[in-house]
C-alpha positions in Angstrom: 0.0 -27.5 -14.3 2.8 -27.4 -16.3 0.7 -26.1 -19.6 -0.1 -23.6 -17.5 3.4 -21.5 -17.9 4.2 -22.2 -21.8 5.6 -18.8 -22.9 3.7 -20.0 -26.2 0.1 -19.0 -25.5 0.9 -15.4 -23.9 3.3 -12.9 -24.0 3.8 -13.0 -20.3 7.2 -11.5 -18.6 8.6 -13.2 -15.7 10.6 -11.1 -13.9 12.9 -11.6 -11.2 15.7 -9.7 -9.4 17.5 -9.3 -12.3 15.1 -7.6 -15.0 12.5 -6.4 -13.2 13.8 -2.4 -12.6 14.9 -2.4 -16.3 11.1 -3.8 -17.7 9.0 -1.9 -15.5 11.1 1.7 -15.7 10.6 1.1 -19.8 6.7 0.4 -19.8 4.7 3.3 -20.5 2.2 0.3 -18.6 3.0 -3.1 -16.8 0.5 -5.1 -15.0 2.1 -7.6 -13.1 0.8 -10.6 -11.4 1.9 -11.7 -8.4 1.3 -15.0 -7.9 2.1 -18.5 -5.9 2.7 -21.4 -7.6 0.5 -23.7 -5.3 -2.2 -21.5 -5.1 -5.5 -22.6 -6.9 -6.9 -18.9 -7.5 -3.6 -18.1 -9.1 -3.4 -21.3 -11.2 -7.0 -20.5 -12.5 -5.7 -17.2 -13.5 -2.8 -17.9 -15.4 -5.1 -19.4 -18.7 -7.1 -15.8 -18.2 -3.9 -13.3 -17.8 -2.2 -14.7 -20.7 -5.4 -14.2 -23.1 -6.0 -10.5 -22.1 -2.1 -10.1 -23.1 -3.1 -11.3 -26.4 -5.9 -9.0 -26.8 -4.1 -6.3 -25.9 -1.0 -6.9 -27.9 -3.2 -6.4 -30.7 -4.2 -2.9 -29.8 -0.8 -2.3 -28.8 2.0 -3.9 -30.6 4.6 -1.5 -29.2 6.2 -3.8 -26.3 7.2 -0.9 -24.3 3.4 0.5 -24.4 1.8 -2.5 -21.8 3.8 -5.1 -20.5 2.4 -8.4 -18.6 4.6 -9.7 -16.5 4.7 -12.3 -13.3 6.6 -12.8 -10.1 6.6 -16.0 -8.6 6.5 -15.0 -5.2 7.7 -18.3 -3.6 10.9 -18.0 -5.7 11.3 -14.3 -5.7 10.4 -13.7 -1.6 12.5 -10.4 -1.6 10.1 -8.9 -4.6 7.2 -10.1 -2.9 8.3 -8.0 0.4 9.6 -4.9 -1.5 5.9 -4.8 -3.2 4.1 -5.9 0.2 2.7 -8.8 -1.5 0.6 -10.8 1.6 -2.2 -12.2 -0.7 -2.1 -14.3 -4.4 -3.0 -13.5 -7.1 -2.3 -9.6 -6.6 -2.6 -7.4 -10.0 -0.3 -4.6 -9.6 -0.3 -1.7 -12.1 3.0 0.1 -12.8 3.6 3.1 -14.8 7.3 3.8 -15.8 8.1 1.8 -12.8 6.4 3.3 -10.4 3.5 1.5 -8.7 0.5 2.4 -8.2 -1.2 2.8 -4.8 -4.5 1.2 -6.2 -4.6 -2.5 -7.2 -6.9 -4.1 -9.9 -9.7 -5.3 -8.2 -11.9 -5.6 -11.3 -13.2 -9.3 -12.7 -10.4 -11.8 -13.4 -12.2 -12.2 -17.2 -10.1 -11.5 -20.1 -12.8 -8.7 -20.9 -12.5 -7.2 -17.5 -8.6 -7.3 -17.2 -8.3 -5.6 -21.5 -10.5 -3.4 -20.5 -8.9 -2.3 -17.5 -5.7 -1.6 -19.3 -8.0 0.1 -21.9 -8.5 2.5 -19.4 -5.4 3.1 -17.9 -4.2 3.5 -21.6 -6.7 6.3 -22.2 -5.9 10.0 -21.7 -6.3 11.5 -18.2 -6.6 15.1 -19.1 -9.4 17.0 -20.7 -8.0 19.3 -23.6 -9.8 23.0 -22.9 -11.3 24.7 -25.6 -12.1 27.8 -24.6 -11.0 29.1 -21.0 -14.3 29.8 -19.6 -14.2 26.3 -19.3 -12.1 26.9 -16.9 -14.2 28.8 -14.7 -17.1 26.4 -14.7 -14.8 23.9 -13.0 -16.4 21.5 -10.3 -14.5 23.6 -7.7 -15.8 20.6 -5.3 -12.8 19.1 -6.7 -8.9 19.0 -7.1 -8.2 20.3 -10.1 -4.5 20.9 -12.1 -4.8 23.1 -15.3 -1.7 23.2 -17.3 -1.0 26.0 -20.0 1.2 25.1 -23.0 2.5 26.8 -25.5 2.2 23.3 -27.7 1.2 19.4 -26.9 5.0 18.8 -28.4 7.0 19.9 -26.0 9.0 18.3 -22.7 7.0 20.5 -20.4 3.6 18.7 -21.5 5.0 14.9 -21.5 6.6 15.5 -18.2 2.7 17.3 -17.0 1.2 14.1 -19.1 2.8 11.7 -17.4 2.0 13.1 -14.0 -1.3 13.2 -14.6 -1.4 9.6 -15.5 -0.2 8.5 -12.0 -2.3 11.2 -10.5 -5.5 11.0 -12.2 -7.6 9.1 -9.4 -7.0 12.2 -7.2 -6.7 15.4 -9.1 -9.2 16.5 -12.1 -6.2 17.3 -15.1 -7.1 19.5 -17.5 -5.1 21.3 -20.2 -5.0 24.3 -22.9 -2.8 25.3 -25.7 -1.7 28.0 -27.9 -3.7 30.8 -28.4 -6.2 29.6 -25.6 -3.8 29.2 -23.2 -1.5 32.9 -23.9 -3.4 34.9 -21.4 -1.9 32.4 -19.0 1.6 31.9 -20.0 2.5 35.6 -19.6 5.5 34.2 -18.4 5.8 30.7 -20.2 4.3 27.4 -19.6 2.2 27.2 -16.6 0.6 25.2 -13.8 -2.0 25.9 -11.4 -3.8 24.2 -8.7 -7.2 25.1 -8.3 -8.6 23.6 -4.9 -11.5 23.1 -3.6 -14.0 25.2 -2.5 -15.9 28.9 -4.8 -13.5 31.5 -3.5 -10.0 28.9 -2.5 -7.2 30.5 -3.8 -5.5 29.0 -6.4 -1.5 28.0 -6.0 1.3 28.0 -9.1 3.7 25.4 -9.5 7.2 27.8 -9.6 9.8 24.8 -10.5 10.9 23.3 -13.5 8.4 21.8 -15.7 10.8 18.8 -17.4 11.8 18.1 -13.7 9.3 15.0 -13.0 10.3 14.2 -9.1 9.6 17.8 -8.4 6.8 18.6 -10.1 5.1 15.2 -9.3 6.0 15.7 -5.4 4.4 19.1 -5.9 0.8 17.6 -7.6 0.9 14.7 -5.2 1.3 17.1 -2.0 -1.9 19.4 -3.6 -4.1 15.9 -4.8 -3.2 13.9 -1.9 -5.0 15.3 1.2 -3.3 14.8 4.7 -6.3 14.0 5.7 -7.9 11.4 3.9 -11.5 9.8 4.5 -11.7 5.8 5.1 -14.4 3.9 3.5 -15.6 0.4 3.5 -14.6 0.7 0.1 -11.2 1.9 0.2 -10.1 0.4 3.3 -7.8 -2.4 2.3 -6.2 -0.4 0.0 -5.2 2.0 2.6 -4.0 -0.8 4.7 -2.2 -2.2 1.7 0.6 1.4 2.3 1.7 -0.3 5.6 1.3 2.4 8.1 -1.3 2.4 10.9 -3.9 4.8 11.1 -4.3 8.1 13.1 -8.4 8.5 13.0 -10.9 10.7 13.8 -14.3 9.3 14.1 -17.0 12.0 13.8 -20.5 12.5 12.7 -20.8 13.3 9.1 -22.4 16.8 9.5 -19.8 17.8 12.1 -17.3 19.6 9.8 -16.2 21.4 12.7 -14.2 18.7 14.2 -12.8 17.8 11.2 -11.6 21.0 10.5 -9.6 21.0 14.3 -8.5 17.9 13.3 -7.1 18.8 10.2 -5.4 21.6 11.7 -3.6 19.9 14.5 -2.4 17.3 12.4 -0.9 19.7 9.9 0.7 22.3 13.3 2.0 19.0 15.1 2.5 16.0 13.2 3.7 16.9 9.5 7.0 15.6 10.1 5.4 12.0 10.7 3.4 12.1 7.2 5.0 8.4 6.2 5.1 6.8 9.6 1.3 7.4 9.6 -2.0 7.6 8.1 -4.0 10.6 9.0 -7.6 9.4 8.5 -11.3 10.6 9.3 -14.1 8.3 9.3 -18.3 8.6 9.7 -18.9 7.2 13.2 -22.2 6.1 12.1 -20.8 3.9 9.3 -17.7 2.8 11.7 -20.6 1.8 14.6 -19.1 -1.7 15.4 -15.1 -0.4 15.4 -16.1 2.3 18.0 -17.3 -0.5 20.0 -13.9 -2.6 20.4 -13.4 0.8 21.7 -16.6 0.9 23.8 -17.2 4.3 22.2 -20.7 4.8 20.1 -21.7 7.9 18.1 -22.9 9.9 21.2 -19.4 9.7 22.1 -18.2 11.3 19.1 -15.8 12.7 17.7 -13.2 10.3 19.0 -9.6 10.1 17.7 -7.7 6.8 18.2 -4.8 4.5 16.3 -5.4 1.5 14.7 -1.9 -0.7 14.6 -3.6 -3.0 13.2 -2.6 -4.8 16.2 -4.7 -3.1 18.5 -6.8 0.5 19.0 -5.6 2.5 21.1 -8.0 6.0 22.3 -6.9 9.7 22.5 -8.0 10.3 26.4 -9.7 13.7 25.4 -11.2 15.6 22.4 -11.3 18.7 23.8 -7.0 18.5 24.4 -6.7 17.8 20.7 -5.1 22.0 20.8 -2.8 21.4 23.7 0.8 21.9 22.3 2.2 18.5 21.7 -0.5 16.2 23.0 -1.5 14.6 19.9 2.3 14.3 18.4 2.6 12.3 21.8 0.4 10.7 21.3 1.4 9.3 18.1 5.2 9.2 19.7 4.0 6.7 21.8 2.7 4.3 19.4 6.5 4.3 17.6 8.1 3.5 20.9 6.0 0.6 22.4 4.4 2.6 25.1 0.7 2.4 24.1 1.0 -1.4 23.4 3.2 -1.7 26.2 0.6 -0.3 28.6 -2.5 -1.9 26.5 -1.0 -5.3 28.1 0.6 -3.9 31.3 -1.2 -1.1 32.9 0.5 2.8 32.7 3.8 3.0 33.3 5.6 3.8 36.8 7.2 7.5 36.2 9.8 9.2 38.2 8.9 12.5 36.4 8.4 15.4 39.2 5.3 17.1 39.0 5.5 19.8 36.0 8.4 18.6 34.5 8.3 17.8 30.6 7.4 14.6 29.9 10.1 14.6 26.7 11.0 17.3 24.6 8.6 17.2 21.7 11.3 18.6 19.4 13.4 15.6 19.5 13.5 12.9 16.9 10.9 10.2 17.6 12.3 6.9 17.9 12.3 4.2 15.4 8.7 3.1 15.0 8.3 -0.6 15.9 5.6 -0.3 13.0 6.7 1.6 10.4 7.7 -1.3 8.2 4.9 -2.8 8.8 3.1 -4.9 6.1 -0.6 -6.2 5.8 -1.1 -10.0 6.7 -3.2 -12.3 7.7 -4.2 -9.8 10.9 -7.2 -7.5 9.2 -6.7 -4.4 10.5 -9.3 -3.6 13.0 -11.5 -1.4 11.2 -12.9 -3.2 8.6 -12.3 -6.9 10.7 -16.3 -6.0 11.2 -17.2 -5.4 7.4 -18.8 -8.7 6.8 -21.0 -8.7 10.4 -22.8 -5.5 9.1 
């Protein structure tokens, strides 16, 4: 398969330890293909990778607009682990070096893979022409409106190039000059507008050439804490390495949700990064609930997948006891659930009424925080093919 790598027929990168932070951090766009050498899927895209490259050098000669590059993951192991590469070929998209949570899972056609990048080339925010626009917004949406005195300025590439990482989450929109002065009474502005007719809206009050803090600030507002699981985005959620906190609860019951969502904000917002907080339709999830020998009628139900194993919340109804849930999820980081999955519930010397462990105390070192998708599926959508 030798013909297979001839830096003659594409303008492919290979990166390694060495060059891979400088190339990606100058792409305005890499798409990188991770890839094993003995692998037939990855040797059948090789022919296909390098020919979209050539299509879209055309369209973009600059080399710092898209970059193709590959890893070889057999030689480059620790790249493969810092990306949580468990499956070949995986198309990664990168934008100034930052990856993106979503891979491409498009076609592997040279049409499909151009006009992907195409796409991702294309501008995520919608210029305002008039600010009535403005209040005709989808307010079932995330939206972030940004109010410049000109498109030339730092404050708008540093807003631009937010809203190209942010897009898939937050509706970006934008005004200028005169359009814009009735709200830039005090200089350029931001300004989330959530969802929901009559949500307040909330203004970004840092700098607006500081990138980490205004990106931290639109992630926090696009990104809910909350997040649904689907069939559809399932793997991809698995793909961040965290197991999952989920409720399970009839699609018409916003009222559980909304308890849910509370208690995970009041007790477990210092664990956002050890953990997924997820909801999910019991109807749709009718073959996880029963590994848990839950159905429906049972619902809502809150449980962790570890992806090694579920584990069930005793009680709904002491989802608002102080602390019972963040022990919950304290117990998955120190071993205890699996522990007692295996073993039974553990002996306890602790005197009737006496704490169990003070909640305010660090949480030990979770046994699954690095944890990285493999060949184990977590549990949820280990079912996906039966329905």
């Amino acid at each position: 398969v030798s013909w297979l790598f001839n830096p003659t027929r594409g303008e492919i990168t290979s990166l390694d330890s060495g060059n891979i932070d400088d190339i990606l951090n100058n792409a305005d766009v890499a798409l990188v293909n991770f890839y094993a050498d003995w692998c037939r899927f990855s040797q059948m895209l090789h022919p296909i990778f390098e020919e979209a490259s050539n299509v879209i050098k055309e369209e973009y000669p600059d080399k710092n607009q898209v970059v193709f590059a590959r890893v070889d993951c057999d030689q480059h192991s620790d790249i493969a682990q810092r990306y949580r590469i468990s499956k070949y070929p995986t198309l990664k998209l990168f934008r100034n070096g930052m990856m993106m949570k979503r891979e491409y899972r498009g076609q592997r056609s040279v049409t499909a893979i151009a006009d992907y990048i195409r796409q991702q080339k294309s501008n995520p925010i919608r210029e305002v022409q008039d600010l009535e626009e403005i209040s005709s917004l989808d307010r079932s949406r995330r939206n972030i409106v940004g109010y410049f005195e000109q498109k030339d300025s730092d404050n708008y590439r540093t807003f631009e190039r937010v809203a190209n990482i942010l897009h898939d989450d937050c509706v970006f929109l934008s005004a200028f000059g005169a359009i814009s002065k009735a709200e830039r009474f005090s200089g350029d502005n931001v300004i989330y507008k959530p969802p929901g007719e009559n949500a307040p809206d909330m203004v970004y009050l840092g700098s607006l050439t500081n990138f980490d803090l205004i990106y931290a600030w639109t992630q926090d507002k696009c990104v809910p804490l909350v997040r649904e699981i689907t069939f559809e985005n399932g793997e991809e959620l698995t793909e961040e390495g965290l197991p999952f906190l989920i409720l399970f609860h009839m699609k018409d019951d916003l009222e559980s949700l909304e308890k849910f969502q509370q208690e995970v904000a009041r007790q477990l917002i210092s664990e956002k990064g050890t953990i997924n907080f997820l909801h999910a339709d019991c109807d749709k999830f009718r073959h996880p609930l029963l590994h848990i020998q839950k159905t429906p009628a049972d619902c809502p139900v809150i449980a962790i997948d570890s992806f090694r194993h579920m584990y069930v919340f005793p009680d709904f109804s002491d989802l608002s006891v102080p602390g019972k849930l963040k022990q919950f999820v304290l117990d998955l980081h120190s071993g205890k659930l699996h522990r007692e999955f295996h073993h039974g519930p553990d002996p306890t010397d602790v005197a009737p009424g006496q704490p169990i462990q003070d909640l305010a105390s660090s949480p030990p070192e979770s046994s699954f925080q690095k944890l990285a998708p493999s060949e184990h599926r977590y549990t949820l959508l280990r079912e996906k093919d039966e329905l």
